[in-house]
C-alpha positions as a printed NumPy array, in Angstrom:
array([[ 72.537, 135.637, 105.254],
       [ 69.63 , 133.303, 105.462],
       [ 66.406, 135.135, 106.104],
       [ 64.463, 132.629, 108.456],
       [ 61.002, 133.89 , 108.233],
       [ 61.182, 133.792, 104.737],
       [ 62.786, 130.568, 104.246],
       [ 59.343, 129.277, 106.51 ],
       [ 57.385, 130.906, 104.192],
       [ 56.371, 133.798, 106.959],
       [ 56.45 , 137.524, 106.957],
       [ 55.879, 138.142, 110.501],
       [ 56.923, 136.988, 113.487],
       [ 54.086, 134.709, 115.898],
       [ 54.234, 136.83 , 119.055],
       [ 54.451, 140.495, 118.358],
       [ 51.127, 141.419, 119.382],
       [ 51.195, 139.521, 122.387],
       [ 54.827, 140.881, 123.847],
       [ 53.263, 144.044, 123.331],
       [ 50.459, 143.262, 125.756],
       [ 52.144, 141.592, 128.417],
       [ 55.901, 142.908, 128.153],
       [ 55.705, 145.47 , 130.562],
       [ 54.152, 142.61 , 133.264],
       [ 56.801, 140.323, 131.944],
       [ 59.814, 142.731, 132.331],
       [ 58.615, 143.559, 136.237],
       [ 58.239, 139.56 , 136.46 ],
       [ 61.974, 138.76 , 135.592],
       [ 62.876, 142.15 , 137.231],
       [ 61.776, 140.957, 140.519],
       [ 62.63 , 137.276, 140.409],
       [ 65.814, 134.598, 140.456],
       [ 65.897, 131.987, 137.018],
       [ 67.617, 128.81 , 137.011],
       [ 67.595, 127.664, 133.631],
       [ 68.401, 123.785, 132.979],
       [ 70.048, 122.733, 129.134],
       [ 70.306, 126.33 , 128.461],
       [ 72.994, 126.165, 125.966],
       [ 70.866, 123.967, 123.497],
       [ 68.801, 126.277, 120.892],
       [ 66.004, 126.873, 122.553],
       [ 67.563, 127.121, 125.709],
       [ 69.904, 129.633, 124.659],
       [ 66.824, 131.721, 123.357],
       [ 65.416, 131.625, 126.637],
       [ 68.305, 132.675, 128.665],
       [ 68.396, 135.407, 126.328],
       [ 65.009, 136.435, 126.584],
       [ 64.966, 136.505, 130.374],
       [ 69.036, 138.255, 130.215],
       [ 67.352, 141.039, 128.582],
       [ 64.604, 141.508, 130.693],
       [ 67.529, 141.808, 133.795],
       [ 66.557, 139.349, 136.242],
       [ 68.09 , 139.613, 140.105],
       [ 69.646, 135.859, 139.353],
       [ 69.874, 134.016, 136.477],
       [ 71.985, 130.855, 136.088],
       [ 72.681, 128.42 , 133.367],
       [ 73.17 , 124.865, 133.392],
       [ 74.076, 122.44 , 130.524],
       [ 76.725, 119.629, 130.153],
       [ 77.841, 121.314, 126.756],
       [ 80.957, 122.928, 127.932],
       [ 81.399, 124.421, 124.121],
       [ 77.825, 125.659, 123.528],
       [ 77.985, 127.397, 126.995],
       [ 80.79 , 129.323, 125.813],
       [ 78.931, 130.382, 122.849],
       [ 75.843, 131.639, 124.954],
       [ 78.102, 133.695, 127.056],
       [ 80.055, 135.597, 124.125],
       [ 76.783, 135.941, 122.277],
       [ 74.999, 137.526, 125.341],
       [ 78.037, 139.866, 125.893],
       [ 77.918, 140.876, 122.341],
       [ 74.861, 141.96 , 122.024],
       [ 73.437, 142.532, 125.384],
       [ 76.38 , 143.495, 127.484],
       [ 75.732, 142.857, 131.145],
       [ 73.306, 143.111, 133.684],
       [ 73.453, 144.136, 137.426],
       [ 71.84 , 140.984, 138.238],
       [ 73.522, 137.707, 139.039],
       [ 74.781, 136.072, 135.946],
       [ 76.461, 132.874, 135.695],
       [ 77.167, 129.413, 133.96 ],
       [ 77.851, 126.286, 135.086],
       [ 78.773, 123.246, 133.148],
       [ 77.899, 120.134, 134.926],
       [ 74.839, 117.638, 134.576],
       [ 71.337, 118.401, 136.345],
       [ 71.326, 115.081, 137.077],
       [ 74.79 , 115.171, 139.196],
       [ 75.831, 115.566, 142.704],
       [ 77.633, 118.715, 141.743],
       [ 73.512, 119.929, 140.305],
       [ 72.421, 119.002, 144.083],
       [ 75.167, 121.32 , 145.6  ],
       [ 74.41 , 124.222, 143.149],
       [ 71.11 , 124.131, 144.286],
       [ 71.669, 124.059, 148.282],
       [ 74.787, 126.702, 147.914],
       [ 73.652, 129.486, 145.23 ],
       [ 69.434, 128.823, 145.455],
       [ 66.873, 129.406, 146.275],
       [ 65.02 , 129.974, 142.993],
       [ 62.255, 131.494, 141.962],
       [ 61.788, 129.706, 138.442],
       [ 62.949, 127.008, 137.257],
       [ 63.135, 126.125, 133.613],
       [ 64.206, 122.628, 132.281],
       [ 64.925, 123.074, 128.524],
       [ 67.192, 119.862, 128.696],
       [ 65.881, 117.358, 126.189],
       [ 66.558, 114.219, 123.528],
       [ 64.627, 115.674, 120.884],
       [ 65.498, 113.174, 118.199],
       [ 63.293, 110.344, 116.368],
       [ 66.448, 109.266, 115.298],
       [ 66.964, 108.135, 119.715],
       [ 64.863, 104.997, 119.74 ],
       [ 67.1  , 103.182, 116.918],
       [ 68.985, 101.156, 119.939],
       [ 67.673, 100.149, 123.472],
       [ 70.812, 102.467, 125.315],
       [ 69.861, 105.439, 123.425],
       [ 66.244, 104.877, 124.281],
       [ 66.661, 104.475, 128.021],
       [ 69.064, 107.743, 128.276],
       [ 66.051, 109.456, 126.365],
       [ 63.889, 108.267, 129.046],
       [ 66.192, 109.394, 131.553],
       [ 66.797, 112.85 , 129.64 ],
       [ 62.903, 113.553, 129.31 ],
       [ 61.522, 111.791, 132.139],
       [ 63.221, 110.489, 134.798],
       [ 65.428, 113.522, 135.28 ],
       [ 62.423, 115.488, 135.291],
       [ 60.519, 113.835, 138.271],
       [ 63.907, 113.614, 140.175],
       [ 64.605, 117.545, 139.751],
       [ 61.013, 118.001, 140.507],
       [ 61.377, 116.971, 144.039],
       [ 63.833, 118.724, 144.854],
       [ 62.723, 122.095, 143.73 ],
       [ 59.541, 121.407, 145.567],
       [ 61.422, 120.697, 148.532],
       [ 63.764, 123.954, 147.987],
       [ 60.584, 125.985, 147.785],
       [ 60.592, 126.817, 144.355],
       [ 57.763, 129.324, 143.168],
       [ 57.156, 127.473, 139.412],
       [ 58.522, 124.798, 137.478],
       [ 58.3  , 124.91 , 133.297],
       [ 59.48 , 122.253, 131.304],
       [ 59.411, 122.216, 127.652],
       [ 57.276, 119.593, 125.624],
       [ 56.852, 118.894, 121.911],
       [ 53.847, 119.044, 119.515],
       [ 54.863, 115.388, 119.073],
       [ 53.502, 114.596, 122.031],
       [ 50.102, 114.726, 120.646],
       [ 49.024, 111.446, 119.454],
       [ 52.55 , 110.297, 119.579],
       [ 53.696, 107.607, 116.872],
       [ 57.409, 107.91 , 118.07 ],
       [ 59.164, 106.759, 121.342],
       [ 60.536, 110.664, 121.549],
       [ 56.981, 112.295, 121.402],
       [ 55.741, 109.588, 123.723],
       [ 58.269, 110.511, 126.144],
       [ 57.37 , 114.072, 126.489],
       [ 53.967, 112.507, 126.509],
       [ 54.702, 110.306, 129.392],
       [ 56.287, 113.566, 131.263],
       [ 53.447, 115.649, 131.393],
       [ 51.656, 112.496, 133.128],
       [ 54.258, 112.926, 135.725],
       [ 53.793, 116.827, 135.624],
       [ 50.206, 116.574, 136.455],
       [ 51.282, 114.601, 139.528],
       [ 53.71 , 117.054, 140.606],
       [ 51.588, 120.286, 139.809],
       [ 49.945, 119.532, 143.039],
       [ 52.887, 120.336, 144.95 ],
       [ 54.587, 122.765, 142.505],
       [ 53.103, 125.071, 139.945],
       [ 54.01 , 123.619, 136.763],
       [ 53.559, 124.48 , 133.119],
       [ 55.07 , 123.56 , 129.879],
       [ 54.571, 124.2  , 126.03 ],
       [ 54.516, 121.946, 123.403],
       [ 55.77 , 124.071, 119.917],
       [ 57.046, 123.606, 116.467],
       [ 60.043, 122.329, 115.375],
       [ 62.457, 125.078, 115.788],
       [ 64.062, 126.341, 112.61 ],
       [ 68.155, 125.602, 112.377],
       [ 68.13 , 124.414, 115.87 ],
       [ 71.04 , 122.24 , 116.782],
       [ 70.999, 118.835, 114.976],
       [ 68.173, 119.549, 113.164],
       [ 67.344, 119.032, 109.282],
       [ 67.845, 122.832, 108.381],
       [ 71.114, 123.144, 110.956],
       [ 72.428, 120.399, 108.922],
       [ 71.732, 122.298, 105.601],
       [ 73.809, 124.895, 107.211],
       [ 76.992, 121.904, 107.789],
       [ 76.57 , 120.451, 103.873],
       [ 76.594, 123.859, 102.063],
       [ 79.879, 124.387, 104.418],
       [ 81.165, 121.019, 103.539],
       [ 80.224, 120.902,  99.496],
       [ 77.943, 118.388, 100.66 ],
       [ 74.07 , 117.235,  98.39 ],
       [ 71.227, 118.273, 100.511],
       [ 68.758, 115.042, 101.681],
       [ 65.416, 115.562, 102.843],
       [ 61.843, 114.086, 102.359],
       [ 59.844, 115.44 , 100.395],
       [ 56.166, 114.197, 102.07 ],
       [ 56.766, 115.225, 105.488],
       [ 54.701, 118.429, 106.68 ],
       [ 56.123, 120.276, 109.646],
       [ 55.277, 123.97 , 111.325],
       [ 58.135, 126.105, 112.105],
       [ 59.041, 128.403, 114.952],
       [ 61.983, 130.471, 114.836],
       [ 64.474, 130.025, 117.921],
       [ 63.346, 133.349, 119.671],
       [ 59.861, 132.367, 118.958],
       [ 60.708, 129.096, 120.789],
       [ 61.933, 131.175, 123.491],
       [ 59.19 , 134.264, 124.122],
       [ 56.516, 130.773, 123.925],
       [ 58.566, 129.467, 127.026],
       [ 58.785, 132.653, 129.11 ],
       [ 55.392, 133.23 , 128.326],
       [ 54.66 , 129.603, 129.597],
       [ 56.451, 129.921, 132.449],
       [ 55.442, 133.397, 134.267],
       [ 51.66 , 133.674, 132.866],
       [ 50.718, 130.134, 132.411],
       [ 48.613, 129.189, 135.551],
       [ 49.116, 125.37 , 137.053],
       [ 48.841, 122.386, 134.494],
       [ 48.847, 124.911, 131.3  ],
       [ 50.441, 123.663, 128.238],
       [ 50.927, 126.646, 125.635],
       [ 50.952, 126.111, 121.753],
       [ 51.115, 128.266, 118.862],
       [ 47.586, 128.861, 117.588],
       [ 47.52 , 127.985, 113.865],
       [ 46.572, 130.645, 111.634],
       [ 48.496, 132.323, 108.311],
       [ 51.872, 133.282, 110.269],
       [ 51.631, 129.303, 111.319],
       [ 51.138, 126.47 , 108.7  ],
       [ 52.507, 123.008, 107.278],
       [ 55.559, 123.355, 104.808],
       [ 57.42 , 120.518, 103.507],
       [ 61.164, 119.568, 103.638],
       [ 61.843, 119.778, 100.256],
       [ 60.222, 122.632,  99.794],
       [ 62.047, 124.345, 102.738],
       [ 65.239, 123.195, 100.944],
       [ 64.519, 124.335,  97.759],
       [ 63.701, 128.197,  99.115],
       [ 67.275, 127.983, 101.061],
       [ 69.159, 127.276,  98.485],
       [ 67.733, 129.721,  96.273],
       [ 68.327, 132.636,  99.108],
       [ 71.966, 131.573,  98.891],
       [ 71.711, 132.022,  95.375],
       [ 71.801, 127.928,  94.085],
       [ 69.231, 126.715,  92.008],
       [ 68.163, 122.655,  93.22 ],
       [ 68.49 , 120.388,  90.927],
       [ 66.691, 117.005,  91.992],
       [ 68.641, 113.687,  91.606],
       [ 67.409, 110.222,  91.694],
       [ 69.914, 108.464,  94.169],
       [ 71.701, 109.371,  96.587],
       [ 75.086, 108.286,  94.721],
       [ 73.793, 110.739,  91.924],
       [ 73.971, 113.647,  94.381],
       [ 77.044, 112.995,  95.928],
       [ 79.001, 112.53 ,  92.525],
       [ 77.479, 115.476,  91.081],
       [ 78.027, 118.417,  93.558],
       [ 81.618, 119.905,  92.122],
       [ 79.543, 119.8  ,  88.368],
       [ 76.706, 121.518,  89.655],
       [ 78.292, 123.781,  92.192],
       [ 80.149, 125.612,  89.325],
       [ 76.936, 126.306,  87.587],
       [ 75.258, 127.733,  90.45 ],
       [ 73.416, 124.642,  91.037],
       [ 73.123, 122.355,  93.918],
       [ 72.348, 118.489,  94.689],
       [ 69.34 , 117.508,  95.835],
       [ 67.953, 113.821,  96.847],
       [ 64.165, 114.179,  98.216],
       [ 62.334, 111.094,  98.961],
       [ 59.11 , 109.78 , 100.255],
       [ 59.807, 108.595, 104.443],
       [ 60.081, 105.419, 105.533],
       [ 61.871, 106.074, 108.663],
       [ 60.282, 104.565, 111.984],
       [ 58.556, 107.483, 114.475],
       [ 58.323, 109.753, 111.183],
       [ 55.035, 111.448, 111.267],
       [ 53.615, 112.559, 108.147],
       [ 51.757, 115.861, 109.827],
       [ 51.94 , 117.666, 113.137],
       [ 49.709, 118.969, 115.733],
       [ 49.621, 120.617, 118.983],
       [ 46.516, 118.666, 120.842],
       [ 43.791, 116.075, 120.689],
       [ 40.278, 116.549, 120.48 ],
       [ 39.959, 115.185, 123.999],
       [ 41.748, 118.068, 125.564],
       [ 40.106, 121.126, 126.774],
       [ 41.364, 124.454, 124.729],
       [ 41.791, 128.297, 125.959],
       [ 41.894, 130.135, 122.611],
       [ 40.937, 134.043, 123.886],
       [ 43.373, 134.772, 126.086],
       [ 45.965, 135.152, 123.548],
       [ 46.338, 136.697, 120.324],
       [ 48.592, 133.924, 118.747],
       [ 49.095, 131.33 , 121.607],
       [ 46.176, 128.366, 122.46 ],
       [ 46.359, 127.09 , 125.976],
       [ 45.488, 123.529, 126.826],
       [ 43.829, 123.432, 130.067],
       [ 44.562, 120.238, 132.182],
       [ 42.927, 118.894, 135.664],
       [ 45.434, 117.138, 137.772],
       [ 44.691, 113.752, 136.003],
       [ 46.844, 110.767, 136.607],
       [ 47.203, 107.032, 137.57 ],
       [ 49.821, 107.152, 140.468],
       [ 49.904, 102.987, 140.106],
       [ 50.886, 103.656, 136.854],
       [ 53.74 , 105.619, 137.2  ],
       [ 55.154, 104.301, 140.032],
       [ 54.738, 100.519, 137.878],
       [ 56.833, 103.226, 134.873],
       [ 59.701, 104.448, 137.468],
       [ 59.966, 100.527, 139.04 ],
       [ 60.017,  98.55 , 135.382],
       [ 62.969, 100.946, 134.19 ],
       [ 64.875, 100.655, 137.748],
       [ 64.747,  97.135, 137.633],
       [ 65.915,  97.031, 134.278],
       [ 68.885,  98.865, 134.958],
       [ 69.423,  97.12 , 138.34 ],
       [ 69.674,  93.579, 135.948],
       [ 71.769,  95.77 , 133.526],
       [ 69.84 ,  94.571, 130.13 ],
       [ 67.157,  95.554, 128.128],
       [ 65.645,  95.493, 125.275],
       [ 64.1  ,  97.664, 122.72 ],
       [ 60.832,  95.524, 122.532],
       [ 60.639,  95.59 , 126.449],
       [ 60.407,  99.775, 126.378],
       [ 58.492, 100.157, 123.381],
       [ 55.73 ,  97.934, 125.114],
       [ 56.429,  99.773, 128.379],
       [ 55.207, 102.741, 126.652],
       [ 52.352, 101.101, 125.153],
       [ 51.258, 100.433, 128.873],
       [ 51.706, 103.728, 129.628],
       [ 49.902, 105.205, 126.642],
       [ 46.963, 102.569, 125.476],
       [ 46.572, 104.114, 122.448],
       [ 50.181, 104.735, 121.143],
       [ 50.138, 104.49 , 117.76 ],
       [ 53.735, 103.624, 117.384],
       [ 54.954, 103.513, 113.656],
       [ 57.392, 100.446, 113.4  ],
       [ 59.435, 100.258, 109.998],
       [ 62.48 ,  98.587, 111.088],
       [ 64.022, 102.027, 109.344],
       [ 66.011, 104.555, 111.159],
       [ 67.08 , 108.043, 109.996],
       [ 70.965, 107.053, 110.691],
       [ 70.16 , 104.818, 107.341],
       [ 69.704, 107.954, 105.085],
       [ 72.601, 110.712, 103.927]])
């Protein structure tokens, strides 16, 4: 069993002392209240369902278009929580469907909404048709479901961001940036807030989740060894989005203050640690041929296949953070989460120019690449976009 606060080179978890201030107002929050929680069978969606599940809300229903995951949310929950008095159901359709609009005039009203549905992956703007279903996914979907929550009289909307968001130099993290422009718009119709956090440890698809699938399939681990990342655990990524959600006022944006339970690790030094919890000492190879030849050799000496290399991969940034020196910071009212305070600061000319250059490409039915990438650069003057002409899909 992999310990995950270990392998992240933590002993303690990010939010103890602050559950222990504000649980019992929490609890009575979700006590009191109806949930609808969108892409909840994703990781950090599943940690939020469970987070709120526990807390035994009066409603609480899931959507996501991942039939299988679903399943898995509902026989975890039951095995370890049980049941609740409270409404509790799943429903496997897309919140971007006409089947979404009749689940919210025929089993709403809601009291929170929380949109956890997201293409998190650099790996996204490789191709022009993976890029524009990201924008739909993170931002299109967003502002459509907006409106209608605010015309179903929804009490508050949260919708997860990213830390990559802040000074983006990929299409994903510009995205997310590009959705809280369209937040602040919204917020003043709708309560909104959102939280932009770590990447989450063994989440679906990611690095260490695929760690996970190689040991399983006798496969050399791959990962770079000059990339710096902070780490949340998935029900850290969920108590940060409850938190958001029911005590972060209009326009917040919660983050994980830095501090020694927070800091950079690397990759390669992540997979080094995991290999030696399951017992396998690394051994570093040169190629990537190397490690895939040698695995059965190594394997029976309790050894294990390693290629680490410096990145090269477009959108890879070599550090993370959580804001910009131009945004205004609320550091005291939490023990271990910052709060970015926001004014309801936006060019409506420039989104509406956003929402009408991606309908009219789709309404011609081509685009390129180029065309969104300088889209975005409109949107966001000073994108820093890092261009390689390398994609992650290139690399074992």
């Amino acid at each position: 069993m992999i310990n995950t606060l270990q392998l992240i080179d933590r002993t303690k978890a990010l939010f103890t002392e602050d559950l222990a201030t504000y649980n019992q107002q929490l609890k009575e929050m979700v006590q009191s209240s109806s949930f609808l929680v969108i892409g909840g069978a994703g990781t950090i969606g599943q940690a939020v369902t469970k987070e709120i599940f526990k807390r035994r809300p009066q409603k609480l229903h899931v959507v996501d278009i991942s039939e299988n995951n679903m399943v898995e949310l509902v026989r975890d929950l039951r095995s370890s929580l049980g049941y609740i008095e409270g409404d509790f159901r799943t429903f496997a359709i897309d919140c971007g469907s006409v089947e979404f609009e009749a689940l919210l005039r025929h089993e709403g009203p809601y009291d929170y909404v929380l949109n956890l549905s997201a293409l998190k992956h650099v790996r996204s703007e490789k191709d022009p048709y993976t890029l524009m279903r990201m924008i739909d996914v993170n931002i299109l979907n967003t502002e459509k479901s907006l409106l209608k929550f605010i015309a179903s009289g929804v009490k508050k909307y949260f919708c997860v961001s990213t830390d990559k968001a802040a000074n983006p130099v990929n299409m994903m993290g510009a995205s997310k940036r590009i959705m809280e422009m369209f937040l602040m718009r919204r917020s003043l119709e709708i309560p909104v807030s959102t939280a932009r956090f770590a990447n989450v440890a063994f989440s679906d698809g990611s690095l260490l989740h695929g760690f996970n699938q190689r040991i399983q399939k006798g496969q050399p681990l791959s990962a770079p060894r000059d990339v710096k990342r902070y780490f949340v655990t998935p029900q850290e990524s969920g108590e940060l989005c409850l938190i958001s959600c029911l005590l972060g006022e209009n326009r917040d944006i919660f983050f994980p203050k830095l501090s020694e339970k927070l800091h950079l690790i690397t990759f390669a030094e992540i997979a080094v640690q995991y290999l030696a919890q399951l017992g396998y000492e690394a051994v570093a190879c040169e190629t990537e041929e190397e490690a895939r030849r040698s695995v059965k050799e190594l394997r029976a000496k309790q050894k294990w296949p390693c290629y680490f290399f410096d990145s090269d991969t477009t959108g890879e940034k070599d550090f993370e953070e959580f804001y910009t020196d131009q945004e205004l910071l609320d550091l005291d009212r939490f023990h271990s989460i910052g709060i970015i305070k926001n004014e309801p600061v936006f060019d409506p000319d420039k989104l509406d120019h956003f929402i009408q250059t991606i309908t009219g490409m789709k309404e011609r039915g081509t685009w390129t690449r180029e065309e969104l990438v300088r889209l975005f650069h409109e949107m966001i003057p000073n994108f820093a976009h890092k261009e390689t002409g390398k994609f992650l899909d290139g690399r074992m």
